[in-house]
C-alpha positions in Angstrom: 0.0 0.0 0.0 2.7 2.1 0.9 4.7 1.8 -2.2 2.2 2.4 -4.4 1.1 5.2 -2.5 4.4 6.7 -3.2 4.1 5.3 -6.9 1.3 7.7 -7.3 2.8 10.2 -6.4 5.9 10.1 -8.7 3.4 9.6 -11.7 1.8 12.7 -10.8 5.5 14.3 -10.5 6.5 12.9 -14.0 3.3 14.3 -15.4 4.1 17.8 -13.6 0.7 17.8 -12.2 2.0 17.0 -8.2 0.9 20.1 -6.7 4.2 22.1 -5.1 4.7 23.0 -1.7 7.7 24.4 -0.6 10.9 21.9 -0.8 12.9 20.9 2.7 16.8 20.6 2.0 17.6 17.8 3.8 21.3 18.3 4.3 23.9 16.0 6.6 24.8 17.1 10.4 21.9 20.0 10.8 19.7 19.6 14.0 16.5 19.8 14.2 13.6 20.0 17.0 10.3 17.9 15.8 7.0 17.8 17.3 4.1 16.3 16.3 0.2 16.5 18.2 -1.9 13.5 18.9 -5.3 13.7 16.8 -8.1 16.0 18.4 -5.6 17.1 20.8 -6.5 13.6 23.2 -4.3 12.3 25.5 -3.1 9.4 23.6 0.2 9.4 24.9 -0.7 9.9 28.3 2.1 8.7 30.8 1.7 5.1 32.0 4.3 2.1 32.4 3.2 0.4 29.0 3.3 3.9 27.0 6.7 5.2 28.5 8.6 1.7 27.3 6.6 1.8 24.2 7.4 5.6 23.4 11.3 5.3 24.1 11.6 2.1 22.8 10.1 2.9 19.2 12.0 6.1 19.4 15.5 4.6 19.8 14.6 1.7 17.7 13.9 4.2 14.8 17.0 6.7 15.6 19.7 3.1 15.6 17.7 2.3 12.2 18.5 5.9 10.9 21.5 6.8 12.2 19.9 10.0 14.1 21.6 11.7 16.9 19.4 11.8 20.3 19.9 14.7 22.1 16.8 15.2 23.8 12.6 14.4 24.1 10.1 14.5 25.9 6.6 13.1 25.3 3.3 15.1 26.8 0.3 13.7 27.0 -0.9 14.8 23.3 2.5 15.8 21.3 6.2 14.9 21.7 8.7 16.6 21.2 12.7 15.3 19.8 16.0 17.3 18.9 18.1 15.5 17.1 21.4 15.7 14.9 20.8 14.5 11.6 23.8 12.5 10.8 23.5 11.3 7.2 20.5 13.6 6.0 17.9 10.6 7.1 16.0 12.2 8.8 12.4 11.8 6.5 12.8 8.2 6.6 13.3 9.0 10.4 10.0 10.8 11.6 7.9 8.5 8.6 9.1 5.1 10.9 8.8 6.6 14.4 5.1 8.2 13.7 3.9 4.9 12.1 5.4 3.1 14.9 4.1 4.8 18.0 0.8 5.3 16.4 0.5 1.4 15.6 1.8 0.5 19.1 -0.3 2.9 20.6 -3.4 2.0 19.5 -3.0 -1.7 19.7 -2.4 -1.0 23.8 -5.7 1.4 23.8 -7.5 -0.8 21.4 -8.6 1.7 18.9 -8.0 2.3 15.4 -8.4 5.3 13.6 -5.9 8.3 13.3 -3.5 8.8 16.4 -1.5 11.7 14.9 -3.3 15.2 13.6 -3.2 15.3 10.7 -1.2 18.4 9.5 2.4 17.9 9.0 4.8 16.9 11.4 6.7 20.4 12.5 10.3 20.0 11.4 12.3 23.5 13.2 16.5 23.5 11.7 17.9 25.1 14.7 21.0 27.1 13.8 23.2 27.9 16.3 25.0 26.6 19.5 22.4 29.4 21.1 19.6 28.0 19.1 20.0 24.4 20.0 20.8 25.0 23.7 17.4 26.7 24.2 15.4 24.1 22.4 17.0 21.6 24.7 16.0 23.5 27.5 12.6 24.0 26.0 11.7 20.3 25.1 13.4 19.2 29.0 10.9 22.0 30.8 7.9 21.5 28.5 5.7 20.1 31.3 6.7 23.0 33.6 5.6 25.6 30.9 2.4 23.8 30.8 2.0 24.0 34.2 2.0 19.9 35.1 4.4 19.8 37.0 6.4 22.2 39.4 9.8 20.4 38.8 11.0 18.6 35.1 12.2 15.8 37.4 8.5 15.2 38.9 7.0 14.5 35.0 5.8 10.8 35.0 6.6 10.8 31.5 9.5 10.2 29.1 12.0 12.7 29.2 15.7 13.0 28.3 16.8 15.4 30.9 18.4 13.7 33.5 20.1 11.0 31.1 21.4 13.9 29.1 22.5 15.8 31.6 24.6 12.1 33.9 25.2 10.7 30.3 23.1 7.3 31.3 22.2 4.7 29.0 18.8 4.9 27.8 17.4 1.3 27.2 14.1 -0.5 26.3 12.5 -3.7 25.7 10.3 -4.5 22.8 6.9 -4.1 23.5 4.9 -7.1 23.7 1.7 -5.6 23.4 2.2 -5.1 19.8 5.5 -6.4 18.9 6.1 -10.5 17.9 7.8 -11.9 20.7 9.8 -13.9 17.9 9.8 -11.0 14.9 12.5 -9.5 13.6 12.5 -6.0 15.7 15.2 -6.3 18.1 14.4 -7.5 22.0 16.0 -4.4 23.8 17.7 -1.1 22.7 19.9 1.2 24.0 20.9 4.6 23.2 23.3 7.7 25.1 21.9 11.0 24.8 25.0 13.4 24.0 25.6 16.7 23.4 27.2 16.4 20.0 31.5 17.5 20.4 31.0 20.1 17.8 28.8 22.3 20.1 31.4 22.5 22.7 32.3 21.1 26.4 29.9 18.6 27.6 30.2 20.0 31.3 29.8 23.2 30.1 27.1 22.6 28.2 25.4 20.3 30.7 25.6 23.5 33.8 24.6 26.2 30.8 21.4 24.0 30.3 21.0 23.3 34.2 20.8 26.7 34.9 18.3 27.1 31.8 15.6 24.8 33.1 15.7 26.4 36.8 15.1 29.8 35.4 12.3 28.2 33.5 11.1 26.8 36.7 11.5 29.4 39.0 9.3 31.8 36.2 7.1 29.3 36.5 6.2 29.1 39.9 6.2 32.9 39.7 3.8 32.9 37.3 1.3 30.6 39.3 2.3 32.9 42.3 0.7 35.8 40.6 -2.5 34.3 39.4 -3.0 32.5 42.8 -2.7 29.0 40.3 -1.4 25.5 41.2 -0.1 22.7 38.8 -2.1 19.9 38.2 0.2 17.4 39.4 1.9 13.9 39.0 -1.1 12.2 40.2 -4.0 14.1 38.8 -1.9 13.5 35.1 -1.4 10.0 35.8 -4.9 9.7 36.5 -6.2 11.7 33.4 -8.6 9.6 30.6 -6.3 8.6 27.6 -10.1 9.9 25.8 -9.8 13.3 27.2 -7.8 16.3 25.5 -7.5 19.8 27.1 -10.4 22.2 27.2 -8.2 25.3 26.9 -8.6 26.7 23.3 -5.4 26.5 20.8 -4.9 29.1 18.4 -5.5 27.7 14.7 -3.6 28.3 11.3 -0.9 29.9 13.3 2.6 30.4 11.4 4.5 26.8 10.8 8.4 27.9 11.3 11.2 25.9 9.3 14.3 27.8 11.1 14.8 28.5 14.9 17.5 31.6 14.8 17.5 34.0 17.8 20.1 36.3 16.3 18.6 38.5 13.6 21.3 38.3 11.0 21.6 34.6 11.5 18.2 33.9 11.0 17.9 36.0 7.5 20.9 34.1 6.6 19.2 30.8 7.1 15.7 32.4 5.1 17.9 33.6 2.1 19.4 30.2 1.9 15.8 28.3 2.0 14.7 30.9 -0.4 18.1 30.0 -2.6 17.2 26.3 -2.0 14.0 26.9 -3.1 14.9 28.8 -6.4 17.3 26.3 -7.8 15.1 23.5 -6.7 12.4 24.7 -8.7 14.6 25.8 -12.1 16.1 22.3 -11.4 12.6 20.2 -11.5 11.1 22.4 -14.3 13.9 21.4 -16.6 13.4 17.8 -15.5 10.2 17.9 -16.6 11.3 18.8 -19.6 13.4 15.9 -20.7 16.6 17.4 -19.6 19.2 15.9 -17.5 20.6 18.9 -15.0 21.5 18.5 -11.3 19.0 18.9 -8.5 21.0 21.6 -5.7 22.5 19.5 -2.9 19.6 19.0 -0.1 17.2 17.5 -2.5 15.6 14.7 -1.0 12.1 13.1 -2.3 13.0 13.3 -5.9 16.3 11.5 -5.0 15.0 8.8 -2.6 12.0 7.9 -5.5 13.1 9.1 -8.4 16.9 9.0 -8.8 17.4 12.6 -9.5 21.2 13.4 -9.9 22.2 15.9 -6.5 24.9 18.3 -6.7 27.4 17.1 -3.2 27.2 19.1 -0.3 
C-alpha cells in the first residue's frame, strides 16, 4: 500500500501535475527540534508504564535504524517533542518510521483504530546555532513545567531526556509485547546515550549552561502561578487523566509553521535567504526535469532523489 502510494505520487510528478509546496533541504549534520500532536488534541500518549517503554523504545529503535543523533525528548500527553542531529541527512525516513510506529503501538495498547496523529504535517524546526540548539534543549526538557503539570521537570511521569542527558546514562528499552512478535524480527532491547554532540562544545559546560536554563524556567514558572493564585495539576492528577480526554483550553489555529529556529537577527535572514536559494534552484532544477533534460538537483534535495533517482549536486 505504501509503495504504491508513493508510486502515485511520482506519476503525478513525472506528469508535472503533483501540486508544489515548498521543498525541505535535507542536508547531513543540521539539528533539528520535531514535534508532532496526537489527533483531536487527546491524551493518547498519556504517561503510563506500557506507554513510556513503548514511546522510548520505538524512538530509539527508529533513531539506531536511521543513524539519528538523540539529544533530547520529551513526550506530553498529546505531542512529543525530539531534537536530534541529523547524521547522514535521514532524517524523513526518520519521523515516517517513528510516527507509524508509535501510532500502531499505541493503538494496539488502547484498542482503537483510527488516526492517532493530527493530521497536519509533522513540525520540522532546523535550529542554527549553539544558542539555538541549547534553548530548544532547555525548551523540550521544561515543556511540562511551561504547561503547568508539574512544578519540577524531574517530577513529569513521562519520558523525558533530561536527567540521562545531563549524567550521560544509558537509555534502554524492551520491545513491547503488546504489539511487537515476541519472535519478529524488531530487536528484543535497545539502548541509546543522549549526547551533546563535540561540535557544540564542552559537555560540562554545556550540561551547567542548560542546568541553569531549566531552573530559570522553573523558577518563572512558579512565579507565574504565584501571581494568578494557580497551582499545577500534578503527578497524580496527570497519571490519573482519561487517555479519551484532550485539554479544554482553546489552541490558536492556522498559526505560522516555522522551518528555522535563529534567535540572532542576521543569523536567521541568513538561514531564510538560503531556504529561499534552495528553493529557487530547486524549482529551475525540477522544471527542466520535466522537460526531458538531465541537469542536477541543488544538494539537499531529498524526495526526488530517494523515489526518483534525481542526480544531486554534493554538499
Amino acid at each position: 500500500m505504501w509503495l504504491n502510494f508513493q508510486g502515485n505520487q511520482l506519476a503525478r510528478v513525472l506528469r508535472g501535475k503533483r501540486t508544489m509546496s515548498l521543498p525541505r533541504q535535507v542536508l547531513k549534520g543540521a539539528y533539528y527540534m520535531i514535534t508532532r500532536r496526537c489527533t483531536q488534541r487527546q491524551f493518547l500518549l498519556r504517561p503510563d508504564r506500557a506507554t513510556n517503554g513503548a514511546y522510548l523504545y520505538c524512538l530509539i529503535e527508529a533513531a539506531l535504524r536511521f543513524q539519528i543523533d538523540l539529544v533530547i525528548m520529551c513526550a506530553m500527553s498529546n505531542h512529543h517533542h525530539v531534537v536530534i542531529r541529523d547524521r547522514f541527512g535521514r532524517y524523513p525516513e526518520f519521523i515516517e518510521h517513528l510516527h507509524r510506529m508509535i501510532a500502531r503501538s499505541q493503538n494496539a495498547l488502547r484498542g482503537r483504530w483510527e488516526n492517532f496523529w493530527a493530521s497536519g504535517q509533522t513540525s520540522v524546526v532546523q535550529l542554527v546555532s549553539r544558542e539555538d540548539i541549547l534553548r530548544k534543549v532547555a525548551y523540550v526538557a521544561a515543556n511540562p513545567v511551561q504547561d503547568q503539570l508539574v512544578d519540577r521537570v524531574d517530577h513529569w511521569p513521562g519520558v523525558n531526556g533530561y536527567r540521562a542527558l545531563l549524567s550521560r546514562r544509558l537509555l534502554e528499552a524492551a520491545r513491547p509485547l503488546h504489539f511487537f512478535r515476541k519472535h519478529g524480527p524488531m530487536p528484543a532491547h535497545v539502548s541509546i546515550q543522549l549526547s551533546f554532540p563535540e561540535e557544540l562544545g564542552d559537555p560540562e559546560a554545556l550540561g551547567a549552561e542548560l542546568e541553569a536554563m531549566v531552573s530559570d524556567i522553573e523558577r518563572n514558572a512558579a512565579k507565574e502561578r504565584a501571581r494568578h493564585g494557580e497551582r499545577v495539576l500534578g503527578r497524580a492528577a496527570v497519571l490519573k487523566q482519561s487517555w479519551r480526554s484532550a485539554p479544554t483550553t482553546f489552541e490558536a489555529r492556522r498559526q505560522m509553521s516555522p522551518r528555522v529556529a535563529a534567535r540572532n537577527m542576521w543569523t536567521r535572514i541568513e538561514a531564510l535567504v538560503r531556504n529561499k536559494a534552495f528553493a529557487r534552484a530547486y524549482a529551475g532544477a525540477r522544471s527542466r526535469w520535466l522537460e526531458g533534460e538531465d541537469v542536477m538537483f541543488p544538494a539537499g534535495t531529498y524526495w526526488l532523489r530517494r523515489f526518483a533517482g534525481v542526480a544531486v549536486t554534493p554538499a
